[in-house]
N, CA, C and O atoms as a Tripos MOL2 file, in Angstrom:
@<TRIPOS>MOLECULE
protein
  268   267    67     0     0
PROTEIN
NO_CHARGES

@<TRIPOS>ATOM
      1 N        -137.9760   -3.7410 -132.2060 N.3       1 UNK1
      2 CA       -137.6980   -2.7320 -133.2090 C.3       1 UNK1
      3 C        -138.3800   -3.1290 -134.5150 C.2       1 UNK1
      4 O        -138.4440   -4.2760 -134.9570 O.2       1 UNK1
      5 N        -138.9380   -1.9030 -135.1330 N.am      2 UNK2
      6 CA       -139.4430   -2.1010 -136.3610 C.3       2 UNK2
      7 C        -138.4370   -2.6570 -137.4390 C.2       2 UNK2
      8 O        -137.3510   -2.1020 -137.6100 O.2       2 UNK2
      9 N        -138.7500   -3.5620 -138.0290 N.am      3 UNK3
     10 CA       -137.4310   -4.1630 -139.6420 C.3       3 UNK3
     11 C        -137.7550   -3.1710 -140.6900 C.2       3 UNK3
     12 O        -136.9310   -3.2990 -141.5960 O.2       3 UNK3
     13 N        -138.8140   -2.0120 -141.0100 N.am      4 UNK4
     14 CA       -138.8880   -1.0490 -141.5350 C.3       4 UNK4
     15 C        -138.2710   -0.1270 -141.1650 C.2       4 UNK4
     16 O        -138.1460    0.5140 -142.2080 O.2       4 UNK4
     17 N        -137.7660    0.4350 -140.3820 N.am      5 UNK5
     18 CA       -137.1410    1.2140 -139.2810 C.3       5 UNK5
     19 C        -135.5440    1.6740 -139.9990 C.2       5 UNK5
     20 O        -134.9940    2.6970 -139.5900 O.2       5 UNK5
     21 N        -134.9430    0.8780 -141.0070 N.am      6 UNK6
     22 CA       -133.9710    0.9030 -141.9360 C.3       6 UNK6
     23 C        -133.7100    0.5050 -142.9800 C.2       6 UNK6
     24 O        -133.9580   -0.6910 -143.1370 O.2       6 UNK6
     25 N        -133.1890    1.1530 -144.0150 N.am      7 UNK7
     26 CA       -133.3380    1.3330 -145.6330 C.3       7 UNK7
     27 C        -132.2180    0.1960 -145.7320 C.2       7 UNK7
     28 O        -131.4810   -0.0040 -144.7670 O.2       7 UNK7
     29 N        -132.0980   -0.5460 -146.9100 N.am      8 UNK8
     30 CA       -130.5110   -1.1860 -147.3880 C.3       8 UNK8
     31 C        -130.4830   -0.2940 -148.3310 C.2       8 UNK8
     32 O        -131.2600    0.6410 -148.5240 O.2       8 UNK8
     33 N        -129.1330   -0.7630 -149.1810 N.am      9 UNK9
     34 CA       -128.3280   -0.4290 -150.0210 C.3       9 UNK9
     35 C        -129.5300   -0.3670 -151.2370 C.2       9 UNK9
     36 O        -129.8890    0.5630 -151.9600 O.2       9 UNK9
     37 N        -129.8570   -1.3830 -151.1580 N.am     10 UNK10
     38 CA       -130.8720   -2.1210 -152.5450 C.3      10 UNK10
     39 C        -132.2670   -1.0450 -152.0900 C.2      10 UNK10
     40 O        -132.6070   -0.2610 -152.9760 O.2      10 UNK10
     41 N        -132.7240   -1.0170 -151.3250 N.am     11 UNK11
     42 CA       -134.2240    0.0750 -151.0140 C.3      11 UNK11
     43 C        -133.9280    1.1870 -151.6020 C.2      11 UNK11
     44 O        -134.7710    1.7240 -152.3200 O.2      11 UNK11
     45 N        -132.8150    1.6850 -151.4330 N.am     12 UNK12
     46 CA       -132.3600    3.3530 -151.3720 C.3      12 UNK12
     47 C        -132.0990    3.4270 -152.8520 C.2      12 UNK12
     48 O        -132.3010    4.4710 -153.4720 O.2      12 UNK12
     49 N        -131.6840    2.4080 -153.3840 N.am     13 UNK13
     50 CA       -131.2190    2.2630 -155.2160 C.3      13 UNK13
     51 C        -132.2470    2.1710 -155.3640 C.2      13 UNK13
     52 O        -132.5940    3.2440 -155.8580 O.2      13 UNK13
     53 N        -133.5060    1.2260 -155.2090 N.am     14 UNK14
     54 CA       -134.9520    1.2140 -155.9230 C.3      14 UNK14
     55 C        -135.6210    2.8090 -155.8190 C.2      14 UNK14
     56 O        -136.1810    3.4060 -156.7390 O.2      14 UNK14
     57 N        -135.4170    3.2530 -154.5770 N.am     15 UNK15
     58 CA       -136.6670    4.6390 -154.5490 C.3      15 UNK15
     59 C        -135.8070    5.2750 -155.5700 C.2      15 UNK15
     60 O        -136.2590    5.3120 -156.7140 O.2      15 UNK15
     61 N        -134.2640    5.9440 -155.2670 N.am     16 UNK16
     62 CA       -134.0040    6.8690 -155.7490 C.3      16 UNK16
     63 C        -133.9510    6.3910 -157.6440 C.2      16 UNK16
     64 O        -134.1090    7.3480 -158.4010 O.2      16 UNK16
     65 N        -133.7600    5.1180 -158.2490 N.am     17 UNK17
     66 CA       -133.4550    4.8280 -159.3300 C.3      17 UNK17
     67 C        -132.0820    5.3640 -159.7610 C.2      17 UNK17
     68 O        -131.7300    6.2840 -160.4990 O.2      17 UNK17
     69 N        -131.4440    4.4550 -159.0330 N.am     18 UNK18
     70 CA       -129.9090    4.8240 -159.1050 C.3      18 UNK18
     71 C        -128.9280    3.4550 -158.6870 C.2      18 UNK18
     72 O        -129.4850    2.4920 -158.1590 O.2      18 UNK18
     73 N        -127.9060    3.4340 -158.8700 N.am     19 UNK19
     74 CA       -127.1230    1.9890 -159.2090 C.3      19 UNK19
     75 C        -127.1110    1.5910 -157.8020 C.2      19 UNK19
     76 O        -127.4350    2.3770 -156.9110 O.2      19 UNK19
     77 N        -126.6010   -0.0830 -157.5000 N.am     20 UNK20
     78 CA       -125.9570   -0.1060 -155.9830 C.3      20 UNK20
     79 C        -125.1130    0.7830 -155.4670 C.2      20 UNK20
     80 O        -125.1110    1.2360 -154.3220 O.2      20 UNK20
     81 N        -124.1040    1.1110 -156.7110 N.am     21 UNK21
     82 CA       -122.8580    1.3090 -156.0190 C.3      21 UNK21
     83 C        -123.0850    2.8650 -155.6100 C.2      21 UNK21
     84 O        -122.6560    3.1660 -154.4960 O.2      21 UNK21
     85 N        -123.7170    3.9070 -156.3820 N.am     22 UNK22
     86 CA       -123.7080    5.0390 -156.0630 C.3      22 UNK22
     87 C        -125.2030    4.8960 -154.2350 C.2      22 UNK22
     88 O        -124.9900    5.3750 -153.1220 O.2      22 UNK22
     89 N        -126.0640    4.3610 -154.5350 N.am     23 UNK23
     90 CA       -126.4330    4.1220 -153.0850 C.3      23 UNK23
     91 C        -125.7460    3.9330 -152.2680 C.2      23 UNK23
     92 O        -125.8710    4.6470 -151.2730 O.2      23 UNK23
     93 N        -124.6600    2.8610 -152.2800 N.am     24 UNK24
     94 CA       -124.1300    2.5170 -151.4880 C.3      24 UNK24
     95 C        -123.1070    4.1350 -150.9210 C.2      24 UNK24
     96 O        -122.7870    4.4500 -149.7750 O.2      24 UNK24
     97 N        -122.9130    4.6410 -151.8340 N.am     25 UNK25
     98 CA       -122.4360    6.0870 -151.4410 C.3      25 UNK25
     99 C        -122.7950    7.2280 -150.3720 C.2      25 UNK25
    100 O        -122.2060    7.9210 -149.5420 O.2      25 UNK25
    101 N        -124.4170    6.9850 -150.9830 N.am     26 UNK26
    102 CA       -125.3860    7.6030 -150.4600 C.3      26 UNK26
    103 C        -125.6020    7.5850 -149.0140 C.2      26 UNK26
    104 O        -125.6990    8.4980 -148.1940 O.2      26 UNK26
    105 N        -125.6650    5.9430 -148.8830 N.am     27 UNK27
    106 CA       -125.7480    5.4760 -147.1860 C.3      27 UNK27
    107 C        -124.8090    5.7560 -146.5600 C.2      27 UNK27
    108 O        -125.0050    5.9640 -145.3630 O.2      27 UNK27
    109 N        -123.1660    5.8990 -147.1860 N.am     28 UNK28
    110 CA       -122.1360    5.9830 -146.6430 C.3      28 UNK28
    111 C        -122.3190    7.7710 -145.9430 C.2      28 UNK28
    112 O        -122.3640    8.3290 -144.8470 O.2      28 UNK28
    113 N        -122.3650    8.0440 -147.1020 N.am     29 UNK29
    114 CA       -123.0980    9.8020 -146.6440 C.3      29 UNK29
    115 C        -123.9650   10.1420 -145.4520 C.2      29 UNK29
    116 O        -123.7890   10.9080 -144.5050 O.2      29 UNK29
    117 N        -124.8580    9.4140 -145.7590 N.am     30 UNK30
    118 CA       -126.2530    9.8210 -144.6580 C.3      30 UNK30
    119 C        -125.5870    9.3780 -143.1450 C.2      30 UNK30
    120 O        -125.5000   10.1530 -142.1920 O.2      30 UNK30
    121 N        -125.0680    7.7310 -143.1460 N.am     31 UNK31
    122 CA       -124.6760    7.5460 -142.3340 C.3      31 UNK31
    123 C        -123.4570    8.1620 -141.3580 C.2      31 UNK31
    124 O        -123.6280    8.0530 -140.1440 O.2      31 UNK31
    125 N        -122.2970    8.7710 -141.8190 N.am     32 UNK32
    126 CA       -121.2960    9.7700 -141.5260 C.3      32 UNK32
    127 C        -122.3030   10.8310 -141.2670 C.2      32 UNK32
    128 O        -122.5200   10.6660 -140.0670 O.2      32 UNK32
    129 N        -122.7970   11.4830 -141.5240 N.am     33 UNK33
    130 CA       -124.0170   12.6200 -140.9910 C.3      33 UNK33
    131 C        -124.5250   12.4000 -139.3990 C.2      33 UNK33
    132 O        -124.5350   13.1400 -138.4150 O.2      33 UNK33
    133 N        -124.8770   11.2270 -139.6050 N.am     34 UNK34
    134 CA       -125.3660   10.6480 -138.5490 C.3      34 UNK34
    135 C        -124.8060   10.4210 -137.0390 C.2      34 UNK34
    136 O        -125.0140   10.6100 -135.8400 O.2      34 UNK34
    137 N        -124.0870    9.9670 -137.8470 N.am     35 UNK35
    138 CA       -122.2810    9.8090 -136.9360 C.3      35 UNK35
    139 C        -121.5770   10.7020 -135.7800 C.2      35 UNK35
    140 O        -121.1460   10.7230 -134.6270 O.2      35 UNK35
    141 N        -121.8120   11.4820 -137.0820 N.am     36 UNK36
    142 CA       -121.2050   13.1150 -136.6100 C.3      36 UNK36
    143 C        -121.7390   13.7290 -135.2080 C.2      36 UNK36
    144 O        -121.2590   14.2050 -134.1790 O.2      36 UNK36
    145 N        -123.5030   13.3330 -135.9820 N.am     37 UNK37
    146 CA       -124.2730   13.7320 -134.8260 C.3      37 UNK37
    147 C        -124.3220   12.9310 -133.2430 C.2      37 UNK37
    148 O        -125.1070   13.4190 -132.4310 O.2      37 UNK37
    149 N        -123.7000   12.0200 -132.9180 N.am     38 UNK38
    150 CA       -123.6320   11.1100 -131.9220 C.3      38 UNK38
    151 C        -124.7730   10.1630 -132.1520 C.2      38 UNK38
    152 O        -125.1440    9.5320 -131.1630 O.2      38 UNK38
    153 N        -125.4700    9.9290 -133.4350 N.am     39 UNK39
    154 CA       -125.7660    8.1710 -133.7220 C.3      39 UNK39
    155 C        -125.3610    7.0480 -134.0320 C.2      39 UNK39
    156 O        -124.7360    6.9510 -135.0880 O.2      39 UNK39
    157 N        -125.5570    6.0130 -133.3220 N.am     40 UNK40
    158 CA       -124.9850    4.9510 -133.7700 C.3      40 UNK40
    159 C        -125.3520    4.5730 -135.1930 C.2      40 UNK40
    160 O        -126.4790    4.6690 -135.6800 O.2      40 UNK40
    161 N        -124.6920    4.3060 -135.5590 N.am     41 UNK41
    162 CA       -124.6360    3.6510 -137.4410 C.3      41 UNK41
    163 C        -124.5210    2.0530 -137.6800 C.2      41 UNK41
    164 O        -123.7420    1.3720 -137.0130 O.2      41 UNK41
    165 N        -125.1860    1.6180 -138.4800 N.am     42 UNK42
    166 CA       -124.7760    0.3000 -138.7150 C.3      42 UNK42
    167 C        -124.6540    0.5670 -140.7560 C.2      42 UNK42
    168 O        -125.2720    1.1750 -141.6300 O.2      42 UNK42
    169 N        -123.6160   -0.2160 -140.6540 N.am     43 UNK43
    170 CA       -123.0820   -0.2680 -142.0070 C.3      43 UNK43
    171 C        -123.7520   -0.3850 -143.2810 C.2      43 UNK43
    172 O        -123.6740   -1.6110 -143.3600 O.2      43 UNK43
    173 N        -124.4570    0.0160 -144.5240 N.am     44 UNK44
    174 CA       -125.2780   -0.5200 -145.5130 C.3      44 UNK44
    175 C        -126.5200   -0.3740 -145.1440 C.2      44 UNK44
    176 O        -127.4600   -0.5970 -145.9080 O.2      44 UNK44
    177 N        -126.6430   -0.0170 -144.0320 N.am     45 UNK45
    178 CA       -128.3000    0.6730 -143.7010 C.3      45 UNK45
    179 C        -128.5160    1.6800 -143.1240 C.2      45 UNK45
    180 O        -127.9420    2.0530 -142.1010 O.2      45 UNK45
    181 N        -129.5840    2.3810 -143.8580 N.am     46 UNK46
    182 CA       -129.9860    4.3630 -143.1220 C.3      46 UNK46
    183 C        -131.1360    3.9290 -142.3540 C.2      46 UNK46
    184 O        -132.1980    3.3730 -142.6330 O.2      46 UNK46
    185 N        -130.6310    4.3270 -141.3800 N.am     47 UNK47
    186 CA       -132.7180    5.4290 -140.8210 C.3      47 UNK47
    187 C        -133.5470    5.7390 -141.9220 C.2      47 UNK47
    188 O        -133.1870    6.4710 -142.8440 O.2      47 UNK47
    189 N        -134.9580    5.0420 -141.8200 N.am     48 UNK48
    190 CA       -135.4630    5.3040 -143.2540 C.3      48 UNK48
    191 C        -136.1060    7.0860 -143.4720 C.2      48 UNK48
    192 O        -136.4210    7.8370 -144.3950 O.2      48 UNK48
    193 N        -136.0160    7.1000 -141.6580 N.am     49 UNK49
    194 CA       -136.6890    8.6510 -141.2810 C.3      49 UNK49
    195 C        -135.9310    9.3170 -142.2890 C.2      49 UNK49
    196 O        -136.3470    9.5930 -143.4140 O.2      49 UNK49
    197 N        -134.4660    9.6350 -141.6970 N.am     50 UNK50
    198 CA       -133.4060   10.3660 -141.9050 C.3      50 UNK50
    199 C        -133.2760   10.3410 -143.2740 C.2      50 UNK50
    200 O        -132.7930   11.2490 -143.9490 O.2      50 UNK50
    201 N        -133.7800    9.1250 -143.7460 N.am     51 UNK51
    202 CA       -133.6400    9.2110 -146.0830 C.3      51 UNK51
    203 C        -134.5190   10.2750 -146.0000 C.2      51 UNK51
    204 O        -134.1880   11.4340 -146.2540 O.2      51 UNK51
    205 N        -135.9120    9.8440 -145.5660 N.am     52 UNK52
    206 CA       -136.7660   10.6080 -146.3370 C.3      52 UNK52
    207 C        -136.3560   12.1860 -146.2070 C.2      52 UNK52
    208 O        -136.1030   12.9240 -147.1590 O.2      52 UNK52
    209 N        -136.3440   12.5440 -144.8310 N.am     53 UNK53
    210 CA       -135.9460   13.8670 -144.5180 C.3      53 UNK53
    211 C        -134.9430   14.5580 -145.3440 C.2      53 UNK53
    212 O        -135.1310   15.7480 -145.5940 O.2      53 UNK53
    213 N        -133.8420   13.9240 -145.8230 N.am     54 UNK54
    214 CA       -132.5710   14.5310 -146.4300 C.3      54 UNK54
    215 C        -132.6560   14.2310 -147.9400 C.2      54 UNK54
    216 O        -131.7150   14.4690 -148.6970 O.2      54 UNK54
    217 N        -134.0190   13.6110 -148.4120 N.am     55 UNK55
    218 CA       -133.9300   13.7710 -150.1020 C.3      55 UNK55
    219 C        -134.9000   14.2530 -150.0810 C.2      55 UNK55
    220 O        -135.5130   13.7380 -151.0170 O.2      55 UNK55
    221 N        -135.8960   15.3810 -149.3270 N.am     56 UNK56
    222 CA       -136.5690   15.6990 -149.3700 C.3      56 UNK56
    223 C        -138.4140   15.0270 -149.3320 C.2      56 UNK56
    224 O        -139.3620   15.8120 -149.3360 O.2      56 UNK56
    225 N        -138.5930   13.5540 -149.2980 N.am     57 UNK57
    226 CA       -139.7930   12.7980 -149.5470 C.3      57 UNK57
    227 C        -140.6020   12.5870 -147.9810 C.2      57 UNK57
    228 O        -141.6160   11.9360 -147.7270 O.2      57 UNK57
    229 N        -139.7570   13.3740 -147.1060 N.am     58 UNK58
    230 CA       -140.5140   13.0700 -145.9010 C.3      58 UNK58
    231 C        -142.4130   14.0830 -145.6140 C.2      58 UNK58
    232 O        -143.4580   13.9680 -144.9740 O.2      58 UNK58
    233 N        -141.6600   15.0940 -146.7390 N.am     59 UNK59
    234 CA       -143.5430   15.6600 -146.2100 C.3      59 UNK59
    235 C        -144.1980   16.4850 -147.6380 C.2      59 UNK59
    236 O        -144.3330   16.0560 -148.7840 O.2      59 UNK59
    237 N        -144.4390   17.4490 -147.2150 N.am     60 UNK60
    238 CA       -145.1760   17.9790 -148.0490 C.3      60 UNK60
    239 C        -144.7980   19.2340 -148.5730 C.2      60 UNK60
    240 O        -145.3810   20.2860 -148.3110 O.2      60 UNK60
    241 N        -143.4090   19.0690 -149.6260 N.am     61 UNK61
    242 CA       -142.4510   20.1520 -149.8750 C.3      61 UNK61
    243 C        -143.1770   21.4170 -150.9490 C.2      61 UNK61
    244 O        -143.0150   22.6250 -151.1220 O.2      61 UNK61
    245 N        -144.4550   19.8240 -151.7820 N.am     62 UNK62
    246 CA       -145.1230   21.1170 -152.3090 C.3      62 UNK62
    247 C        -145.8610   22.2360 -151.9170 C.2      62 UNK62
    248 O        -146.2680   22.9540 -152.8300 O.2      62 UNK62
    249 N        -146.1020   22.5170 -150.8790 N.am     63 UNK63
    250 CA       -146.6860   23.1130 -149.9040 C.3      63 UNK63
    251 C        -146.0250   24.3040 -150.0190 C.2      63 UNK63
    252 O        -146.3740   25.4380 -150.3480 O.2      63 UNK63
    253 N        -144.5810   23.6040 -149.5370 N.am     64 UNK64
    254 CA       -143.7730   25.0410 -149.0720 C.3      64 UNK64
    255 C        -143.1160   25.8800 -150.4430 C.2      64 UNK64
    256 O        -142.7850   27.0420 -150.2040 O.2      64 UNK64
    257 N        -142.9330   25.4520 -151.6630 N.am     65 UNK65
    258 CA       -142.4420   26.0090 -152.6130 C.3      65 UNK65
    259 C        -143.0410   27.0550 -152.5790 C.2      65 UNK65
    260 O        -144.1630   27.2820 -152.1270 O.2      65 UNK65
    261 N        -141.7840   28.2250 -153.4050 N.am     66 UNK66
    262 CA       -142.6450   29.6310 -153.9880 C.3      66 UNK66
    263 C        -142.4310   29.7980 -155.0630 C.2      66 UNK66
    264 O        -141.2970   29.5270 -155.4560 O.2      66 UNK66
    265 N        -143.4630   30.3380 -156.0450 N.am     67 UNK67
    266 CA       -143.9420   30.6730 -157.5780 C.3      67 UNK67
    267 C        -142.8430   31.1240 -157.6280 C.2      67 UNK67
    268 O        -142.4350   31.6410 -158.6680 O.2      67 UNK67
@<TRIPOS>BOND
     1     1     2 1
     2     2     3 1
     3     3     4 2
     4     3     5 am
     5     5     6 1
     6     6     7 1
     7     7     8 2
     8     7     9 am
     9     9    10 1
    10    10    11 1
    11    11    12 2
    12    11    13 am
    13    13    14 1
    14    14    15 1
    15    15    16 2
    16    15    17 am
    17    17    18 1
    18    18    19 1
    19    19    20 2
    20    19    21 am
    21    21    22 1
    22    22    23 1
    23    23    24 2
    24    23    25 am
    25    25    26 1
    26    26    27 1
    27    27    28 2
    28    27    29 am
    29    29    30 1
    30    30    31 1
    31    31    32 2
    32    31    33 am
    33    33    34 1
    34    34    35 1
    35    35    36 2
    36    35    37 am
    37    37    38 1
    38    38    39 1
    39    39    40 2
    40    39    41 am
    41    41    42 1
    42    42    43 1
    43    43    44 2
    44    43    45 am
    45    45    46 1
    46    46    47 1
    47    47    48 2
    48    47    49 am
    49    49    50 1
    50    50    51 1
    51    51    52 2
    52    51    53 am
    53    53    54 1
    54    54    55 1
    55    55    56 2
    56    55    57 am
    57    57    58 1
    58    58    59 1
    59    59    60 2
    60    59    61 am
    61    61    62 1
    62    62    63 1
    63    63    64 2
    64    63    65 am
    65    65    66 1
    66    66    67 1
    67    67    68 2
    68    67    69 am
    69    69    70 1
    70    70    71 1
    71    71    72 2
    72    71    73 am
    73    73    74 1
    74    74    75 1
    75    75    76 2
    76    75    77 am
    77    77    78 1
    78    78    79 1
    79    79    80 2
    80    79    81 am
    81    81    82 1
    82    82    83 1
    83    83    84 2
    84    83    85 am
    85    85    86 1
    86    86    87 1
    87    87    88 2
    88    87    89 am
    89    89    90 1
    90    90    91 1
    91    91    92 2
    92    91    93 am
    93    93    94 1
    94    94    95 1
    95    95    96 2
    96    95    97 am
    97    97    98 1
    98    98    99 1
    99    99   100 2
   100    99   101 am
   101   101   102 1
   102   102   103 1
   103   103   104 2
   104   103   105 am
   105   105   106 1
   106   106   107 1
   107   107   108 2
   108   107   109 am
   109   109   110 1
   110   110   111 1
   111   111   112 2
   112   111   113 am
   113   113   114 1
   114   114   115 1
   115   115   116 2
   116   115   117 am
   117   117   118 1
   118   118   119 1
   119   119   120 2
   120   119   121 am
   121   121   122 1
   122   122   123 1
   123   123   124 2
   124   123   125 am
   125   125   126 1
   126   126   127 1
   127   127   128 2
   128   127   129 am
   129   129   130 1
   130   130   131 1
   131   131   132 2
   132   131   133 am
   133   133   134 1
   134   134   135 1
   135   135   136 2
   136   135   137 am
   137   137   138 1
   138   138   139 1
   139   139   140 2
   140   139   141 am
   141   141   142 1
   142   142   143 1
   143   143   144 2
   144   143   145 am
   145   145   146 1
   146   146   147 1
   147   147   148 2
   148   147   149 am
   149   149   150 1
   150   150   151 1
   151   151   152 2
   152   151   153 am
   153   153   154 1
   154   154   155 1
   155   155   156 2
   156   155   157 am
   157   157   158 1
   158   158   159 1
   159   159   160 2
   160   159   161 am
   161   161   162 1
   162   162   163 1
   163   163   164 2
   164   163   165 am
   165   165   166 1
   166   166   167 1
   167   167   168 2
   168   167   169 am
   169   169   170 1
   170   170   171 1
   171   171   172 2
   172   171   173 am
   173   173   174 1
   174   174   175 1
   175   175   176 2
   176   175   177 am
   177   177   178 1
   178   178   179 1
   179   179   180 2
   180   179   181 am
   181   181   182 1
   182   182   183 1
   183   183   184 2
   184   183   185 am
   185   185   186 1
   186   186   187 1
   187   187   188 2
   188   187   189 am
   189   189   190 1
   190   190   191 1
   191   191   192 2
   192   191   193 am
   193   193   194 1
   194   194   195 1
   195   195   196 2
   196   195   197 am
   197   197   198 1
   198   198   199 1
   199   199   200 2
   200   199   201 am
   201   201   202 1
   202   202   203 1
   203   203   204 2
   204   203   205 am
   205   205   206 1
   206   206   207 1
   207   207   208 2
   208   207   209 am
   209   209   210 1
   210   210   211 1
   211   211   212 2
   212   211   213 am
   213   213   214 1
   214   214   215 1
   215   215   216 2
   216   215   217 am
   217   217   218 1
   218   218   219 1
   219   219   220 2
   220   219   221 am
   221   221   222 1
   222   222   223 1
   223   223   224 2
   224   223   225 am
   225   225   226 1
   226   226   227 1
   227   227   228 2
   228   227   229 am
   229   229   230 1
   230   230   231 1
   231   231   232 2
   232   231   233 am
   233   233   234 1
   234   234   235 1
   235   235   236 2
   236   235   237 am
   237   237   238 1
   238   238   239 1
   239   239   240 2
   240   239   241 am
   241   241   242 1
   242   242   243 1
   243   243   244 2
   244   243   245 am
   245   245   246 1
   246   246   247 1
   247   247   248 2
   248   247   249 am
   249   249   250 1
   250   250   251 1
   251   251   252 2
   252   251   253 am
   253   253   254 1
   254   254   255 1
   255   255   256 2
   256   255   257 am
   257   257   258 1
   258   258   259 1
   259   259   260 2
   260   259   261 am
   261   261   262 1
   262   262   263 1
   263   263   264 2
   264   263   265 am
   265   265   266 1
   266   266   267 1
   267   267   268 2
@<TRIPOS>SUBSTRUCTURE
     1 UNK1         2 RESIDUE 1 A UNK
     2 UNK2         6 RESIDUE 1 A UNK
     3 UNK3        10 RESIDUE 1 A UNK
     4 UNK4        14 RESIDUE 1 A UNK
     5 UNK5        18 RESIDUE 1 A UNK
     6 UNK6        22 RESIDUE 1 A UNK
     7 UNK7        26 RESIDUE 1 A UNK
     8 UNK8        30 RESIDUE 1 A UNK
     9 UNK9        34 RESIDUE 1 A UNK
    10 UNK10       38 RESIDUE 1 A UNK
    11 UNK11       42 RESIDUE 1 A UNK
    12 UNK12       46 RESIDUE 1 A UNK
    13 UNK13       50 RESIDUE 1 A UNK
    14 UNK14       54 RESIDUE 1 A UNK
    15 UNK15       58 RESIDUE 1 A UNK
    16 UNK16       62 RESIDUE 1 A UNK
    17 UNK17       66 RESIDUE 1 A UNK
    18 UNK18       70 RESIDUE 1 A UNK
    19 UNK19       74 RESIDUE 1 A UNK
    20 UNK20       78 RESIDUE 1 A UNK
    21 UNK21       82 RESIDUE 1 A UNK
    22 UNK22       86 RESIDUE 1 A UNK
    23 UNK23       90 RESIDUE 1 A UNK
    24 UNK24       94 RESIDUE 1 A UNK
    25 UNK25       98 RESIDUE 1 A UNK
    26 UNK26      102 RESIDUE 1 A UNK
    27 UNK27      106 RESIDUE 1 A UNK
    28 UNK28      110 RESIDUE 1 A UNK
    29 UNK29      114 RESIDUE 1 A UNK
    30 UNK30      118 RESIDUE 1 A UNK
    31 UNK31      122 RESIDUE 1 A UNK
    32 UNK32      126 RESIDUE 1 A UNK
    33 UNK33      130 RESIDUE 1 A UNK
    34 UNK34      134 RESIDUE 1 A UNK
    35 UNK35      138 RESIDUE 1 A UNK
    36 UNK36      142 RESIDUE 1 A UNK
    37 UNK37      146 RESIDUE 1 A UNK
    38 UNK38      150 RESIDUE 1 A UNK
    39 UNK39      154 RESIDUE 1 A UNK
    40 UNK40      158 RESIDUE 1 A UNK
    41 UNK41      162 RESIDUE 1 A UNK
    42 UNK42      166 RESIDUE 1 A UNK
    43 UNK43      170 RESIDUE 1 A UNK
    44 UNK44      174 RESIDUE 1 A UNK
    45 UNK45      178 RESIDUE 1 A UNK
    46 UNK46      182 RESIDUE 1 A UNK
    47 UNK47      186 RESIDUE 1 A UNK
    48 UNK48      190 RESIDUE 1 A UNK
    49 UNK49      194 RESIDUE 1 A UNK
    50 UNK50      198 RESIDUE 1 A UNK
    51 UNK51      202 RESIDUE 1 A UNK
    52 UNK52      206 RESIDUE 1 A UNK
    53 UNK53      210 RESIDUE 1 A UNK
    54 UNK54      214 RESIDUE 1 A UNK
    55 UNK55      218 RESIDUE 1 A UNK
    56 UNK56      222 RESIDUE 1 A UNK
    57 UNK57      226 RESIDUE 1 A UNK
    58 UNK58      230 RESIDUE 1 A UNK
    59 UNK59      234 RESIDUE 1 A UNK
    60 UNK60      238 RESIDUE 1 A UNK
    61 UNK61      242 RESIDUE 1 A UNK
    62 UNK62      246 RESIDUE 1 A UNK
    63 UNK63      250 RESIDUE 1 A UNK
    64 UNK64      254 RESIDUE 1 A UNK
    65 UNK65      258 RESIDUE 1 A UNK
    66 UNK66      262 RESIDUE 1 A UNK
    67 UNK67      266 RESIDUE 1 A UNK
């Protein structure tokens, strides 16, 4: 398995520029999402896929905007 393959607490606070503790929220979030869906979760770390996808940084959103 890739060691890129999952965000910590501390990755997800650096991209977004936001504290531990509210990351740590964040992951708690994404991860319960996840959950829900029948993935396994491990605690303090996201799917880095699943960040990008759900804060929007996975593609090319400017694309899709309208004027």
């Amino acid at each position: 398995m890739m060691n890129n393959s999952f965000m910590r607490v501390e990755d997800v606070a650096r991209e977004l520029n936001v504290s531990k503790s509210y990351a740590y929220k964040i992951v708690q979030m994404l991860n319960a999402e996840l959950k829900a869906k029948g993935f396994i979760t491990i605690s303090g770390r996201v799917n880095r896929q699943y960040f990008l996808e759900r804060t929007c940084y996975s593609g090319s959103s400017d694309s899709n905007e309208k004027e």
